[in-house]
N, C-alpha and C positions, 0 to 999 in steps of 0.2 A: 201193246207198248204202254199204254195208259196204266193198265194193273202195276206194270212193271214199274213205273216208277211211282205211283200210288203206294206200294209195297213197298220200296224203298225208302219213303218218307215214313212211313209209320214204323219201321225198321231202327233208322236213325233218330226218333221222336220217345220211342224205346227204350235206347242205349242213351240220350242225352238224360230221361229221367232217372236210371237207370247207374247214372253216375251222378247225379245233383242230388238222391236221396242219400247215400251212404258218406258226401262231403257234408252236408245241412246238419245228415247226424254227428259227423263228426265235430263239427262246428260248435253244435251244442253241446257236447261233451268237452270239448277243448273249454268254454267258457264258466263250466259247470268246475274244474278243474282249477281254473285261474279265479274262480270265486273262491275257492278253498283256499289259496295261497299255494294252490300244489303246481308250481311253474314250471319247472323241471316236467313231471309227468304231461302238463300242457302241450308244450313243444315237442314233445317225445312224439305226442300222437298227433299234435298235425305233421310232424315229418315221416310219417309212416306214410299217411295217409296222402303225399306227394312230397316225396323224397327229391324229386328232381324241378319240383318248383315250375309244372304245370300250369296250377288253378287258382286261377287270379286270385278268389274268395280264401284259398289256401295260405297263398302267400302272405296276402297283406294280415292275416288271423295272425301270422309267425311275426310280423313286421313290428304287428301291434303288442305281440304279448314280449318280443327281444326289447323296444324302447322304452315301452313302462316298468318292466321290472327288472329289466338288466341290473346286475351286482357289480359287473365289471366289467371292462371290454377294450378292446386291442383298436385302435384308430377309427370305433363304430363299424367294426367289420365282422370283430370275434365277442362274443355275448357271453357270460357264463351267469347260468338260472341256478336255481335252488328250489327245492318245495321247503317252503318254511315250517317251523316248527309252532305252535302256541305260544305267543306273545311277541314273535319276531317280525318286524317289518323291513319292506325294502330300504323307506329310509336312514334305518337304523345301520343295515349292512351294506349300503353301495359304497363302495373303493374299499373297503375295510377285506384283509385276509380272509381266505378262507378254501371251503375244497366248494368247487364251482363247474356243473358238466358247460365245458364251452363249445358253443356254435356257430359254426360259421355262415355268413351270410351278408352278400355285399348290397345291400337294401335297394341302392340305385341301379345298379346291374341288374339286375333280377327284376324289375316294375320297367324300366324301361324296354328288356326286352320283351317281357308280356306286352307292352303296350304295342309295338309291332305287328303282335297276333292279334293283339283285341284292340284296332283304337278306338270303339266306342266305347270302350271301358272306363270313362272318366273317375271310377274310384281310384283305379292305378295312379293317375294325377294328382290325385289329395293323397295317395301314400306319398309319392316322392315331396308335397309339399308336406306334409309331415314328418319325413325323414332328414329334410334339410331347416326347417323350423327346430328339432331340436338339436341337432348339430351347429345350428348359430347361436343357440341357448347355451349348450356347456360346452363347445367349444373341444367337439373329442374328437373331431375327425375332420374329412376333409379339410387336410390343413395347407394345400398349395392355393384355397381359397380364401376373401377378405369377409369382413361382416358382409360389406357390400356388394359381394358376388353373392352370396348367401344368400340376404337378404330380397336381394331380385332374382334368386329360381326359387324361395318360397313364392313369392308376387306371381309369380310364372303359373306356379304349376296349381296354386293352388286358385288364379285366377282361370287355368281351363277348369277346374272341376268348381266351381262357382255359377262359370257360366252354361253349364249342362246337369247343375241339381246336386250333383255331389260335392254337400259343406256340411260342418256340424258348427257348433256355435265357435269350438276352439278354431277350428279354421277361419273362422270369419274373425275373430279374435286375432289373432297371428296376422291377417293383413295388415289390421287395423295399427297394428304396434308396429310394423314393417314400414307403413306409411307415417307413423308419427315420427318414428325414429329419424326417418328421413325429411324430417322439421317439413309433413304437408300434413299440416293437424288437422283442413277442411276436407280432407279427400278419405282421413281416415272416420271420419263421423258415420259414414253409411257401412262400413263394416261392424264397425263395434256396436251399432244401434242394431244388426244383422245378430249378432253375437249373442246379447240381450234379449233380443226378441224369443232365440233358440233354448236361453237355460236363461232366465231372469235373477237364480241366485249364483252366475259365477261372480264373485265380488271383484277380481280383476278389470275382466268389461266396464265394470261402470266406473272405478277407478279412474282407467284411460280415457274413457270417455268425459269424465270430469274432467282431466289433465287438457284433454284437445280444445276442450271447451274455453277451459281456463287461460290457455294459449293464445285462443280469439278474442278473450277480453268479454264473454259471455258468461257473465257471474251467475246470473240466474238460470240458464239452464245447466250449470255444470254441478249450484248444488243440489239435486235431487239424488244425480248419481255418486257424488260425495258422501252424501248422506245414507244411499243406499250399500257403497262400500266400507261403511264405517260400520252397518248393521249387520253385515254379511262375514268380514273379515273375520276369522277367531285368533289366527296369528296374534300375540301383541304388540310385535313391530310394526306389522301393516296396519292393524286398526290403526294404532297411534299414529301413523302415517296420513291417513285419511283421514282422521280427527283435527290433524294439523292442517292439509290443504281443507278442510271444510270452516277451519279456522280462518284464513286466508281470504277465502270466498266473501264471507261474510265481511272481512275488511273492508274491502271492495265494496261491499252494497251498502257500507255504513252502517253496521248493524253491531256494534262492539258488545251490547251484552248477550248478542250468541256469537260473536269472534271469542270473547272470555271463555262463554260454557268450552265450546270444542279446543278452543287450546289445552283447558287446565284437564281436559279428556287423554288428549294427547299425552299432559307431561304426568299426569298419574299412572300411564302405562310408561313411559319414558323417563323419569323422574331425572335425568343427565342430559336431555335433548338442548343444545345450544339452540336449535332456531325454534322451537317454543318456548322457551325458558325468554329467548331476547322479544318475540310478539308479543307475549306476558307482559316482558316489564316498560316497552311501549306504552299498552293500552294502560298498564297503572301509573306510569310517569304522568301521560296525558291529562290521565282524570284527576290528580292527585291524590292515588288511594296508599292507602298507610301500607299496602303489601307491597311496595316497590321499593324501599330499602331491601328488606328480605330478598326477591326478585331480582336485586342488582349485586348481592353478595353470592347467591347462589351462579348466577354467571361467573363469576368471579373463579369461583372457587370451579367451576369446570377446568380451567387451568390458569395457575397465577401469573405465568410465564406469556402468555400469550398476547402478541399488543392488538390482533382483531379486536379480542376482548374488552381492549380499555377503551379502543376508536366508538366500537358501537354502544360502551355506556356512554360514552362521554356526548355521541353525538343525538342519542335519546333524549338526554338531560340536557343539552345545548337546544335541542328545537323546540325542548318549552320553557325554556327563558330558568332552567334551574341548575345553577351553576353549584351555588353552596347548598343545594341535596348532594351534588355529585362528590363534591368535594368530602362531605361525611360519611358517603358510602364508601369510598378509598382511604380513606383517615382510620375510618372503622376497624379497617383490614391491617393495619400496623402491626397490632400487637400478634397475630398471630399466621403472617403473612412466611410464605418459605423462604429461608436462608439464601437460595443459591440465590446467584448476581444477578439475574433475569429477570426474575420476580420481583427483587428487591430494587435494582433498576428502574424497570417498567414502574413500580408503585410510586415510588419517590418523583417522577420523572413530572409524571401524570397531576401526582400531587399538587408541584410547582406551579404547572400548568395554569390549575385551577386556582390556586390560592393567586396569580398574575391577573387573572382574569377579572377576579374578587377584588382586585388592587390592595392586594396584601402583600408588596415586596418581600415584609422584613420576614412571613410565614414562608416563603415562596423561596427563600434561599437554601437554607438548609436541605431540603431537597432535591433541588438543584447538585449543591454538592454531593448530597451522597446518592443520585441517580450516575452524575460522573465518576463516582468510585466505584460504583458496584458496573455499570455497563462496560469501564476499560477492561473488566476480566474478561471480557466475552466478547465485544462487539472490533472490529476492524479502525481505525483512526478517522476513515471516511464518509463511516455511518452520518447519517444528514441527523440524528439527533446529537451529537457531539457541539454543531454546529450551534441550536437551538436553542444547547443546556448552555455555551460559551454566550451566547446572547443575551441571555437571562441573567447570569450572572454577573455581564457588565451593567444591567439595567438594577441590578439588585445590588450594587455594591455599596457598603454605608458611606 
């Protein structure tokens, strides 16, 4: 009896390696394949190789190669690959037409039910938490679901595979953002530091990790990882994004001439950014440096119509006691300021304002008037500057 099932274990021990060497190879070939750009042939041969959606290592290979390189897809259910051609990338072709072999594959179906057969399998867990991590990202599927359903069966699933070894840095990454999102920036700190420790150059991780920091009012530890995402990012959006909060940071710790450096970082990749362009003309209003004229028309001129616009020069130049800078920077703007009544409005309006301020009635009228002619075009009888311009005007009468 002892042979007998002696025999049987080595029998079984047999066929299990038996089936794990011709999947491992297959594996390697499948990735060998998606190194190419050859996606299409990828998926061809892990669906050969478990057509019916067996082998755990199987599935999630197909899981991983339908979510990264998908061109197209039907509610996250139907995937259509491509083997690419030289010089074509996915991000070039995803939504964009084309002829696409599609397959089908219900990602959560399919890992949940392996998890059944295998639940020690906690990779199965980090797929599902990868497969619902990027369906709360683009927003293509599961749609009887909210962010916040989303959001808590990533937390879910990718908190069982966490807790049993199975994470990569992105997984730990995706709590971290799942828990920020959910305004707890102190809980998301040991993921994203988890993240980081895993790939030290994803520039996202330290990004947020800056941001959560930032949130706690913890200036100095949030800029290294500002700093760190500002060296990492190649995007120009997102550099200049981090160049901006690393701007920020520095406010905060009183440091204005590296707040200057990483702004003027910022607006050289953004050269249109209102919220560095307005930190800019802060720190040179404060200091009184000769670039803050320049600084307050380039505001300006993001758009003339705009009254944020004229609130936040006006009240830059109101906190340091410079009322006729402000008044020059908007005078300035006269002669080549837009027509329509908005603008014209707004400038004349603002004008007054100032030149009241200045106690310069008899400058302050005219304005007055022709902010009340240009804003009847456009603005309602009720507008509370109507009320403001009619006050001035009794105050300014000769």
């Amino acid at each position: 009896m002892y042979r007998y099932f002696l025999g049987a274990a080595l029998l079984l021990s047999a066929a299990a390696r038996a089936q794990t060497a011709p999947t491992a190879a297959v594996l390697t070939q499948a990735d060998k394949l998606t190194t190419a750009q050859q996606y299409e042939a990828a998926y061809a041969l892990l669906d050969k190789a478990d057509p019916q959606n067996q082998q755990p290592d199987v599935v999630l290979a197909k899981e991983k190669l339908l979510l990264n390189y998908y061109l197209v897809s039907l509610n996250y259910q139907g995937f259509g690959l491509k083997n690419l051609e030289p010089g074509e990338t996915v991000a070039q072709l995803r939504g964009q037409e084309g002829n696409y072999s599609m397959h089908l594959l219900d990602i959560p179906k399919e890992l949940k039910r392996l998890q059944q057969k295998y639940p020690q399998n906690f990779a199965l867990s980090k797929g599902l938490g990868d497969y619902y991590y990027q369906v709360q990202q683009c927003h293509c599927g599961e749609r009887d679901k909210t962010d916040d359903q989303l959001r808590a069966l990533v937390l879910r699933y990718y908190g069982q595979a966490h807790a049993h070894g199975a994470g990569d840095f992105m997984s730990y990454y995706a709590v971290g953002y799942a828990l920020l999102v959910q305004k707890k920036p102190e809980l998301s700190l040991a993921p994203f530091e988890k993240s980081i420790a895993l790939n030290a150059d994803y520039p996202t991780s330290h990004y947020n990790l800056a941001f959560a920091q930032l949130q706690l009012g913890r200036w100095g530890d949030a800029t290294p990882h500002a700093q760190a995402a500002y060296r990492l990012y190649s995007d120009p959006e997102l550099k200049a994004d981090a160049a901006r909060m690393l701007g920020h940071l520095y406010l905060q710790q009183k440091q204005p001439t590296e707040a200057k450096t990483a702004l003027q970082q910022s607006l050289d990749l953004q050269p249109r950014n209102y919220a560095s362009l307005r930190q800019l003309l802060e720190l040179a209003v404060t200091e009184r440096a000769s670039t803050a004229p320049e600084l307050a028309a380039r505001l300006y001129l993001l758009d003339p119509a705009d009254e944020q616009m004229f609130i936040d020069i006006m009240d830059i130049y109101q906190a340091a006691n410079q009322w006729a800078e402000a008044e020059a920077v908007f005078r300035s703007q006269l002669p080549t300021a837009p027509k329509a009544p908005a603008a014209q409005g707004l400038l004349h309006f603002y004008l007054a304002i100032l030149n009241m301020q200045l106690q310069r009635p008899r400058e302050a009228r005219p304005h007055f008037l022709a902010a009340q002619t240009q804003l009847r075009k456009i603005s309602k009888p009720d507008n509370p500057l109507f009320e403001l311009i009619e006050k001035g005007l009794k105050e300014t009468h000769p």
